[in-house]
Structure formats: C-alpha cells, structure tokens
LUMLUMDREN-2810 file (N, C-alpha, C; in Angstrom, 1 decimal):
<atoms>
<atom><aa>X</aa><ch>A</ch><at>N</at><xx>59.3</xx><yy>71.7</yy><zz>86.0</zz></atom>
<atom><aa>X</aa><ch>A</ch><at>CA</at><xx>60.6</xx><yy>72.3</yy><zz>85.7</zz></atom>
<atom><aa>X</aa><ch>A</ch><at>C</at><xx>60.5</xx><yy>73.8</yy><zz>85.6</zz></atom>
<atom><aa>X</aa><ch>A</ch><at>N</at><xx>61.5</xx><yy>74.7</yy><zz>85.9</zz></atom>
<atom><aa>X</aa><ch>A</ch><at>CA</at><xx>61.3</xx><yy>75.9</yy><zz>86.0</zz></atom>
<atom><aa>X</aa><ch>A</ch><at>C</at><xx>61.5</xx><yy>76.5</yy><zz>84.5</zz></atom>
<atom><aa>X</aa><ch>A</ch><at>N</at><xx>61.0</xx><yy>77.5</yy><zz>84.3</zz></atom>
<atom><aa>X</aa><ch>A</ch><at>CA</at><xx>61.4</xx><yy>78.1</yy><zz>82.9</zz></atom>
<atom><aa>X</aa><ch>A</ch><at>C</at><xx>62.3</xx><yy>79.1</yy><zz>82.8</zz></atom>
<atom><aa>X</aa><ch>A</ch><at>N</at><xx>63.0</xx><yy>78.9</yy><zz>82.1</zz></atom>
<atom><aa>X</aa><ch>A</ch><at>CA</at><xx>64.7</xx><yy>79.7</yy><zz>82.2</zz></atom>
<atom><aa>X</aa><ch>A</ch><at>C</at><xx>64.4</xx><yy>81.2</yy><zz>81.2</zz></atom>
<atom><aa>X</aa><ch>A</ch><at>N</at><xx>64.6</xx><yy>81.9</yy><zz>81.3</zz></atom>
<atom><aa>X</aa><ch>A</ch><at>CA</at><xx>64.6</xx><yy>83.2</yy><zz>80.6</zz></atom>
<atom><aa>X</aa><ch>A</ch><at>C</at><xx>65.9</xx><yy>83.4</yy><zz>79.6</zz></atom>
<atom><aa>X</aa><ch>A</ch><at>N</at><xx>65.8</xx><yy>83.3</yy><zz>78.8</zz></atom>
<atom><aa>X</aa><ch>A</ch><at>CA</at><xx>66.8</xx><yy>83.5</yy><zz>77.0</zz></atom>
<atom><aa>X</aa><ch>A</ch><at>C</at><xx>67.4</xx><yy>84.6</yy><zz>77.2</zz></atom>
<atom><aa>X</aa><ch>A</ch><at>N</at><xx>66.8</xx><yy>86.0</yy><zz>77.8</zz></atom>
<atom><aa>X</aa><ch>A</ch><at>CA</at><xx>67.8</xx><yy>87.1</yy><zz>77.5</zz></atom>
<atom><aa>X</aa><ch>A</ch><at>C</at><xx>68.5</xx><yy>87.4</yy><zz>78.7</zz></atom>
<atom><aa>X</aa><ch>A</ch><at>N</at><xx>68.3</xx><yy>87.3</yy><zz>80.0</zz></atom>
<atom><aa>X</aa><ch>A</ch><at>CA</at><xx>69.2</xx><yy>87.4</yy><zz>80.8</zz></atom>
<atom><aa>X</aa><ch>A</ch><at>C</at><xx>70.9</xx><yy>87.6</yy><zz>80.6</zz></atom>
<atom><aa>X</aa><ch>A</ch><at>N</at><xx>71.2</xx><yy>86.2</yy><zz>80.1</zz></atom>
<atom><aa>X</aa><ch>A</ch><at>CA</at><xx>72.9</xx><yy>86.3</yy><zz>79.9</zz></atom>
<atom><aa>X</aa><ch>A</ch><at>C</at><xx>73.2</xx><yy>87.5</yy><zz>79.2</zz></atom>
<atom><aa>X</aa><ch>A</ch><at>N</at><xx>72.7</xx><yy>87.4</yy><zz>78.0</zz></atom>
<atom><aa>X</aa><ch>A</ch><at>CA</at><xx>73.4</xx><yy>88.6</yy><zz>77.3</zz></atom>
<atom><aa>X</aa><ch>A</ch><at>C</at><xx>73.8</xx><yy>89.8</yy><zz>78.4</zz></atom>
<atom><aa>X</aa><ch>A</ch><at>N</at><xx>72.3</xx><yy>90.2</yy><zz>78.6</zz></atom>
<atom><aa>X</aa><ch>A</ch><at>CA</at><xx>72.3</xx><yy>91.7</yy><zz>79.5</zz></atom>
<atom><aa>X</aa><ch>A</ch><at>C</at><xx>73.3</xx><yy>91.8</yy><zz>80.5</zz></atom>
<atom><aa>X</aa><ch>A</ch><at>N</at><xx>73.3</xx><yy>90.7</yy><zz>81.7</zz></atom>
<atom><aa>X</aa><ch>A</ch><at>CA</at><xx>74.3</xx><yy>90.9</yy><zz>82.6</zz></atom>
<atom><aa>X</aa><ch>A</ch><at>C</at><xx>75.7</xx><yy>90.6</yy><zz>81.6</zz></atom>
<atom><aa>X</aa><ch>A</ch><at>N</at><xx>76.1</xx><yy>89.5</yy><zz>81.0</zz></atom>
<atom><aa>X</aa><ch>A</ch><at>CA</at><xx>77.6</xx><yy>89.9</yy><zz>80.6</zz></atom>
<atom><aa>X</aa><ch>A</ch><at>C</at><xx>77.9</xx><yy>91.0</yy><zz>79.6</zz></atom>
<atom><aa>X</aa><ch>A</ch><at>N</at><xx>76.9</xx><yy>91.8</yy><zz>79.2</zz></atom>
<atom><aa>X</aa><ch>A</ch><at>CA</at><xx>77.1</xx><yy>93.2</yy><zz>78.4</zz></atom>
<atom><aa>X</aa><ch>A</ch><at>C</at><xx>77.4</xx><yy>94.2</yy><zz>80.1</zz></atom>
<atom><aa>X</aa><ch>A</ch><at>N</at><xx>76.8</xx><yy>94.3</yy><zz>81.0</zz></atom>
<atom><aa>X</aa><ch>A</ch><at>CA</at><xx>77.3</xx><yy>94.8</yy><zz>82.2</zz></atom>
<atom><aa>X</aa><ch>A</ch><at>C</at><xx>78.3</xx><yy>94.8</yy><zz>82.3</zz></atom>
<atom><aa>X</aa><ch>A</ch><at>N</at><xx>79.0</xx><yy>93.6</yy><zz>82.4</zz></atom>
<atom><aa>X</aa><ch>A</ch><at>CA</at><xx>80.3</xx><yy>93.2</yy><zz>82.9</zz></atom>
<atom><aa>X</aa><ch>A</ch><at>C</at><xx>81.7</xx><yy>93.7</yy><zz>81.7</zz></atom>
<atom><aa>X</aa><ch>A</ch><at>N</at><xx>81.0</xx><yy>93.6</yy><zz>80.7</zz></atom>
<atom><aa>X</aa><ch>A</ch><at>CA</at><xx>82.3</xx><yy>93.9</yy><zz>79.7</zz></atom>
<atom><aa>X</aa><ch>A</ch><at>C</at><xx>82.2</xx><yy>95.5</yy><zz>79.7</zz></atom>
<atom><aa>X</aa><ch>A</ch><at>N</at><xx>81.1</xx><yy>96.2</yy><zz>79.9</zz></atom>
<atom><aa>X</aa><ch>A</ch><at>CA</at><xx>81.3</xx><yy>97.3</yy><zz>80.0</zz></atom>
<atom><aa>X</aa><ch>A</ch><at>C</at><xx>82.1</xx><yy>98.0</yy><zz>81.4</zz></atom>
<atom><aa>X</aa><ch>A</ch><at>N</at><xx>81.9</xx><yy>97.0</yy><zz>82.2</zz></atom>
<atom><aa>X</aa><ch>A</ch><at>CA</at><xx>82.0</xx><yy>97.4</yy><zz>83.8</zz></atom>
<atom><aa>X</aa><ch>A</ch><at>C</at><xx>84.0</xx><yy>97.2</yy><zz>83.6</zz></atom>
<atom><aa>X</aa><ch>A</ch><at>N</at><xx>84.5</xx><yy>96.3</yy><zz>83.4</zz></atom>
<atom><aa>X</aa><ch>A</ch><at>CA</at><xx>85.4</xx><yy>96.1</yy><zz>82.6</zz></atom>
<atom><aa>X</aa><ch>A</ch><at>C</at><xx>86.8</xx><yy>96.8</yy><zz>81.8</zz></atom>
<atom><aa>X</aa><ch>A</ch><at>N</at><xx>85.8</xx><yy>97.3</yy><zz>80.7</zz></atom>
<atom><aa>X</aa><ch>A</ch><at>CA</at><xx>86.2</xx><yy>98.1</yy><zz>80.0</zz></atom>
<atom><aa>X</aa><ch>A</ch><at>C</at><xx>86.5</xx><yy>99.5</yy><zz>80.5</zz></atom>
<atom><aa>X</aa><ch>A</ch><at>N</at><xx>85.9</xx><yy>100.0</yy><zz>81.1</zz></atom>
<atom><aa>X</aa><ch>A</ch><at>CA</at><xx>85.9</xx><yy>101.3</yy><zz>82.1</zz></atom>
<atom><aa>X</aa><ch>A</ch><at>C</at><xx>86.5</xx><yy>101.0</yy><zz>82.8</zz></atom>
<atom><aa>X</aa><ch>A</ch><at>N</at><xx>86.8</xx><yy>100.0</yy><zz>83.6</zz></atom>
<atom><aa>X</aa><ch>A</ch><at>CA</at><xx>88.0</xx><yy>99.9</yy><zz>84.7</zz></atom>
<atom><aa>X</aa><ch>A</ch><at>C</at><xx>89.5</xx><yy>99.7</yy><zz>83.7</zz></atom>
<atom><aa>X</aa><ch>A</ch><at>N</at><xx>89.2</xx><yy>99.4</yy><zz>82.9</zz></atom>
<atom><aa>X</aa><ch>A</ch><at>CA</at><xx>90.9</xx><yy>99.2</yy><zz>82.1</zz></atom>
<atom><aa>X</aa><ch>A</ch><at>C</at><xx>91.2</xx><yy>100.5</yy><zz>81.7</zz></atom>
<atom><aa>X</aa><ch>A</ch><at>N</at><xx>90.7</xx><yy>101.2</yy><zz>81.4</zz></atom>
<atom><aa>X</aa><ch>A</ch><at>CA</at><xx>90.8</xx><yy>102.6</yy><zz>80.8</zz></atom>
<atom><aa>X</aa><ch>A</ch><at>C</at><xx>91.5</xx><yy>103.6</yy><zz>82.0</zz></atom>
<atom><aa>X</aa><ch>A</ch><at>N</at><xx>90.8</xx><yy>103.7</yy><zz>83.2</zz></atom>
<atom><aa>X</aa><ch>A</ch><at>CA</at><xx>91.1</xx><yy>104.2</yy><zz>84.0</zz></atom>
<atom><aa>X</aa><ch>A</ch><at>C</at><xx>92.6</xx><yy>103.7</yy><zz>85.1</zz></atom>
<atom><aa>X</aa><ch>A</ch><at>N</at><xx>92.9</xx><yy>102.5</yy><zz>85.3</zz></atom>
<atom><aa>X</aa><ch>A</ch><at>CA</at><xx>93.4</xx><yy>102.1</yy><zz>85.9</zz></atom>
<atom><aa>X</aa><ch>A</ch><at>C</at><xx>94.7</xx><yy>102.4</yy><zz>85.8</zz></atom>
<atom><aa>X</aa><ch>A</ch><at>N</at><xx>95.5</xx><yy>102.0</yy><zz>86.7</zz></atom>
<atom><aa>X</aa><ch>A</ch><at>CA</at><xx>97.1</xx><yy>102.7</yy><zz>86.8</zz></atom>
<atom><aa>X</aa><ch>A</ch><at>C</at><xx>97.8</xx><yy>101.4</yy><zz>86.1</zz></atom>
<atom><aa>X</aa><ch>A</ch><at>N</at><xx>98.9</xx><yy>101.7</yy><zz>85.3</zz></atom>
<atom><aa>X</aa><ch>A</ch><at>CA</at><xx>99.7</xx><yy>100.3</yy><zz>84.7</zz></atom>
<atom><aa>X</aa><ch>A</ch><at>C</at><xx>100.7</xx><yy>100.8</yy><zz>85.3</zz></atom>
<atom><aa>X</aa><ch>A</ch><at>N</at><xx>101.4</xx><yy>99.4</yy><zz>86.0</zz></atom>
<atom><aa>X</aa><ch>A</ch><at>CA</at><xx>102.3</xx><yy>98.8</yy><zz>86.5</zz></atom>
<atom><aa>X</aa><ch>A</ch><at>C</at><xx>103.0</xx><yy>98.0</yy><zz>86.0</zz></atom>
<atom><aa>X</aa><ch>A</ch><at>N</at><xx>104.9</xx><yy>98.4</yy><zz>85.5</zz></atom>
<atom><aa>X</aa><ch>A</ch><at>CA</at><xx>105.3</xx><yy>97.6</yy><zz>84.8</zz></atom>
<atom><aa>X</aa><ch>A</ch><at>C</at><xx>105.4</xx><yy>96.4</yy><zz>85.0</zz></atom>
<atom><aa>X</aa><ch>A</ch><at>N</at><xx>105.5</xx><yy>95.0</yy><zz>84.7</zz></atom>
<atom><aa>X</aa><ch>A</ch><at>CA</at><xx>105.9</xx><yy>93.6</yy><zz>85.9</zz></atom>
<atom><aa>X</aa><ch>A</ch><at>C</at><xx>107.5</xx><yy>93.8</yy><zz>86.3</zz></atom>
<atom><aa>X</aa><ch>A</ch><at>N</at><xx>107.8</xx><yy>94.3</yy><zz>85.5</zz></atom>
<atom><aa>X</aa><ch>A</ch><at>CA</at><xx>109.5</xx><yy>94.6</yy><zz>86.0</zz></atom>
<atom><aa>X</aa><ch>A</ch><at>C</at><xx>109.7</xx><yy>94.9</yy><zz>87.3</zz></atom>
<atom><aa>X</aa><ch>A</ch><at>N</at><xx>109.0</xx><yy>96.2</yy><zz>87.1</zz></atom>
<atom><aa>X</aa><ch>A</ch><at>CA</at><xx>109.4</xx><yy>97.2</yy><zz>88.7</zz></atom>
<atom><aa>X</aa><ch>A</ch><at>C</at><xx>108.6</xx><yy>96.6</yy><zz>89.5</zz></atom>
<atom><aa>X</aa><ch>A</ch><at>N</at><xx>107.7</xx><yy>95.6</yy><zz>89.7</zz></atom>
<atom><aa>X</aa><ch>A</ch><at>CA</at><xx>107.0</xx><yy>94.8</yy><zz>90.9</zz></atom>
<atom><aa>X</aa><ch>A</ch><at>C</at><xx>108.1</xx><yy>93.6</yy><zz>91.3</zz></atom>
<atom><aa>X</aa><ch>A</ch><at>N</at><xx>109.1</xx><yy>93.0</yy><zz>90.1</zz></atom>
<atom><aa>X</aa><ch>A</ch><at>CA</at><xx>110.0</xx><yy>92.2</yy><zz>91.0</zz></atom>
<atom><aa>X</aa><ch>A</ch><at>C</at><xx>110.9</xx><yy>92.7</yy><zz>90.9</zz></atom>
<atom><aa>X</aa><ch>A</ch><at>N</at><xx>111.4</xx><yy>93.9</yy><zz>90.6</zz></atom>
<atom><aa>X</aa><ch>A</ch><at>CA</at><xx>112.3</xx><yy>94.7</yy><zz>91.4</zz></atom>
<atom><aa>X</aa><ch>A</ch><at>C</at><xx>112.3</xx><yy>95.0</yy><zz>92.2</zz></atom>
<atom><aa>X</aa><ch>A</ch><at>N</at><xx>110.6</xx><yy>95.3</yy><zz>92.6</zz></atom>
<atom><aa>X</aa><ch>A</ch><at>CA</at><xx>110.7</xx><yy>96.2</yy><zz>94.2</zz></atom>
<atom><aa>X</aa><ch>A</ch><at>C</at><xx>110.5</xx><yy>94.9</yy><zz>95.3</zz></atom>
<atom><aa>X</aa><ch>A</ch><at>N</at><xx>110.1</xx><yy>94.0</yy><zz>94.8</zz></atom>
<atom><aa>X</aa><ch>A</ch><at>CA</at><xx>109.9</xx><yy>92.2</yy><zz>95.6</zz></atom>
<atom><aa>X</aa><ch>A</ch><at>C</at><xx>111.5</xx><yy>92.2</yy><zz>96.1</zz></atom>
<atom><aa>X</aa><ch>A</ch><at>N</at><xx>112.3</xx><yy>92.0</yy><zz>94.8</zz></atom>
<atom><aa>X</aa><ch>A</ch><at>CA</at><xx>113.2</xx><yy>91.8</yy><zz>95.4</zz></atom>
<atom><aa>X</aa><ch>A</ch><at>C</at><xx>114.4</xx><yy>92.8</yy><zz>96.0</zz></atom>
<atom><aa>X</aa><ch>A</ch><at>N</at><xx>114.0</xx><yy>94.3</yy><zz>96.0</zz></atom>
<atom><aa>X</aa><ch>A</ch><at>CA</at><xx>114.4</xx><yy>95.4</yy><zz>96.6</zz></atom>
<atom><aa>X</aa><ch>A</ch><at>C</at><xx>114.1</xx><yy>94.9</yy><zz>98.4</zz></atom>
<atom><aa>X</aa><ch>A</ch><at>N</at><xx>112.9</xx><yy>94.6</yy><zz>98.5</zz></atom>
<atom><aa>X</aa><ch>A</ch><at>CA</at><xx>112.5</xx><yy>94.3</yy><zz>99.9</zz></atom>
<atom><aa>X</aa><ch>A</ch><at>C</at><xx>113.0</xx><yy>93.6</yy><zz>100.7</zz></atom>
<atom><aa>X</aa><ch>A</ch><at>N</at><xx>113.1</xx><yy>92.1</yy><zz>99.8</zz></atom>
<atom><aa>X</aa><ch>A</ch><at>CA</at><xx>113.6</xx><yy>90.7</yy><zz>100.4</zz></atom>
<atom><aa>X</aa><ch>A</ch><at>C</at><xx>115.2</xx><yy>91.3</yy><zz>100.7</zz></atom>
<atom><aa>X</aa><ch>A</ch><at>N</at><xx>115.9</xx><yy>92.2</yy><zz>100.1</zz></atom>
<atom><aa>X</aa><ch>A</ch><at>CA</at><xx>117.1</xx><yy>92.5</yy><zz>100.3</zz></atom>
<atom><aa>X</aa><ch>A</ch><at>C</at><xx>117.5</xx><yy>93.2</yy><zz>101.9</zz></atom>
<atom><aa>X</aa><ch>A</ch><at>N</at><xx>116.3</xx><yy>94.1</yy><zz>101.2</zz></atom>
<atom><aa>X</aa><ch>A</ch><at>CA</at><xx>116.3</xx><yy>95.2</yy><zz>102.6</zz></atom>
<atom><aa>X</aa><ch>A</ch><at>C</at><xx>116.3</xx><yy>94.5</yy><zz>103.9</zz></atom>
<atom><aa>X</aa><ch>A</ch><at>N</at><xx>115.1</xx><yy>93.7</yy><zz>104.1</zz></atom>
<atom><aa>X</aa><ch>A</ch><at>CA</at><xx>114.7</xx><yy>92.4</yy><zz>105.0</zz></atom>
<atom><aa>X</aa><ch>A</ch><at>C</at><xx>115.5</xx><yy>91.6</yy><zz>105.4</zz></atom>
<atom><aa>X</aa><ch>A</ch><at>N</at><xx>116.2</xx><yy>91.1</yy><zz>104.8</zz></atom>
<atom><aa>X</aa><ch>A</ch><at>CA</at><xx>117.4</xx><yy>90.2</yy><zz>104.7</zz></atom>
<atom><aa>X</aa><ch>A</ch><at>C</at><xx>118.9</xx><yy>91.3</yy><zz>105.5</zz></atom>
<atom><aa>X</aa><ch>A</ch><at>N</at><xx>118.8</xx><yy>92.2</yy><zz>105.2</zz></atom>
<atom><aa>X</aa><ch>A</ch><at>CA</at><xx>120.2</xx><yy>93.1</yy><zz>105.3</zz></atom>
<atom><aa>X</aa><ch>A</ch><at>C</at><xx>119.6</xx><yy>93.7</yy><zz>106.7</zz></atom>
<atom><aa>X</aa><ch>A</ch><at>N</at><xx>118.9</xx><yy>93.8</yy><zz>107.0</zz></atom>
<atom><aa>X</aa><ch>A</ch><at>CA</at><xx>118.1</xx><yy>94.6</yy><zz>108.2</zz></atom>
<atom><aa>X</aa><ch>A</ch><at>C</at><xx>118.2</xx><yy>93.3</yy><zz>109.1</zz></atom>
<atom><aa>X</aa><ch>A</ch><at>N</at><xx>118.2</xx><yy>92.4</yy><zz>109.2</zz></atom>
<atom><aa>X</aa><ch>A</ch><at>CA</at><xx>118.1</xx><yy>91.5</yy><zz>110.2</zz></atom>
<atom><aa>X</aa><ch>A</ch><at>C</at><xx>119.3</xx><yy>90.7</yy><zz>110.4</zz></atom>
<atom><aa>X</aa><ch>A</ch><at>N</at><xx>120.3</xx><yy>90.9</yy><zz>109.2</zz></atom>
<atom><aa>X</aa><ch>A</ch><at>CA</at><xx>122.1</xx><yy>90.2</yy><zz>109.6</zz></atom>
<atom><aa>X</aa><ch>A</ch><at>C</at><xx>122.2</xx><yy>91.4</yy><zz>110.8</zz></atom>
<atom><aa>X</aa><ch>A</ch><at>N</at><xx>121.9</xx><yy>92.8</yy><zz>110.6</zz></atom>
<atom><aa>X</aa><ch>A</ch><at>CA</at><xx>122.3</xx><yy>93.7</yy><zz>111.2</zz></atom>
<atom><aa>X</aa><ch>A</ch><at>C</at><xx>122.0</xx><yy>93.9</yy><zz>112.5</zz></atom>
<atom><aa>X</aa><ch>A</ch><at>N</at><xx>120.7</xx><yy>93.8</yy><zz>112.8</zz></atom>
<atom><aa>X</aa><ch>A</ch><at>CA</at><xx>120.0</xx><yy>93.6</yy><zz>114.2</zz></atom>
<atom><aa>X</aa><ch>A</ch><at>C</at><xx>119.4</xx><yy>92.6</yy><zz>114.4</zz></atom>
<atom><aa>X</aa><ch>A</ch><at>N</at><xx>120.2</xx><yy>91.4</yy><zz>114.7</zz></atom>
<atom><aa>X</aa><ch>A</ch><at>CA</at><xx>119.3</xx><yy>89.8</yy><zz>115.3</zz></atom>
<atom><aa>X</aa><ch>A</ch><at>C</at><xx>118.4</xx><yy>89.7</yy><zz>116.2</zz></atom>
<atom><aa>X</aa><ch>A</ch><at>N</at><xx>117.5</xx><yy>89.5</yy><zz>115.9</zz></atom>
<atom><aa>X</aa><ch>A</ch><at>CA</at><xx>116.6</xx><yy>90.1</yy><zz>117.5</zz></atom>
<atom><aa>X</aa><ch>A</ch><at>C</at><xx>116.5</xx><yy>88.6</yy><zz>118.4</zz></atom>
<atom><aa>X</aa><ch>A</ch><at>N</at><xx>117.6</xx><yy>87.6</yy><zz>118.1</zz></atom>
<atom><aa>X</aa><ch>A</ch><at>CA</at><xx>117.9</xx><yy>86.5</yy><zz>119.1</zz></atom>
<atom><aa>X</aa><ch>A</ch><at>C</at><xx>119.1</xx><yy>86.9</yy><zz>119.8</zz></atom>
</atoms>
C-alpha cells in the first residue's frame, strides 16, 4: 500500500483560498440585473433585426 502524506491537503487548499480570495477582490461585479437586461436587450434586437430583413 502506498503511504499517503497528512500535510499536503491543507497546503494546497490554503493555495486555493488564497488564490481565490485575490481573485474576488480584484474582480469586476456585475449586477445580475443588467446581464438579463442586456440577454434580453439582444434577443430583442435579434428578433427586430430579422422581422426586418428575412434572409429567406
């Protein structure tokens, strides 16, 4: 049987929460609002853009 090493986990998931945490800090927030606003800003546009020019 192979022998498993005890401290490993800790170390790499202390990586990860730190890798993590620095990414949330920095990162740009985006309301959810204005994402299905702009979803459905598109699907409008899309929709209104192709009653207009049928490409059949």
């Amino acid at each position: 049987m192979a022998q498993q090493k005890k401290g490993e986990g800790f170390h790499s998931a202390a990586g990860l929460i730190r890798y993590f945490d620095a990414e949330e800090k920095t990162a740009m927030k985006i309301n959810p609002k204005l994402v299905i606003a702009m979803c459905i800003a598109t699907i409008v546009i899309v929709i209104s853009v192709s009653m207009m020019w049928p490409l059949a």
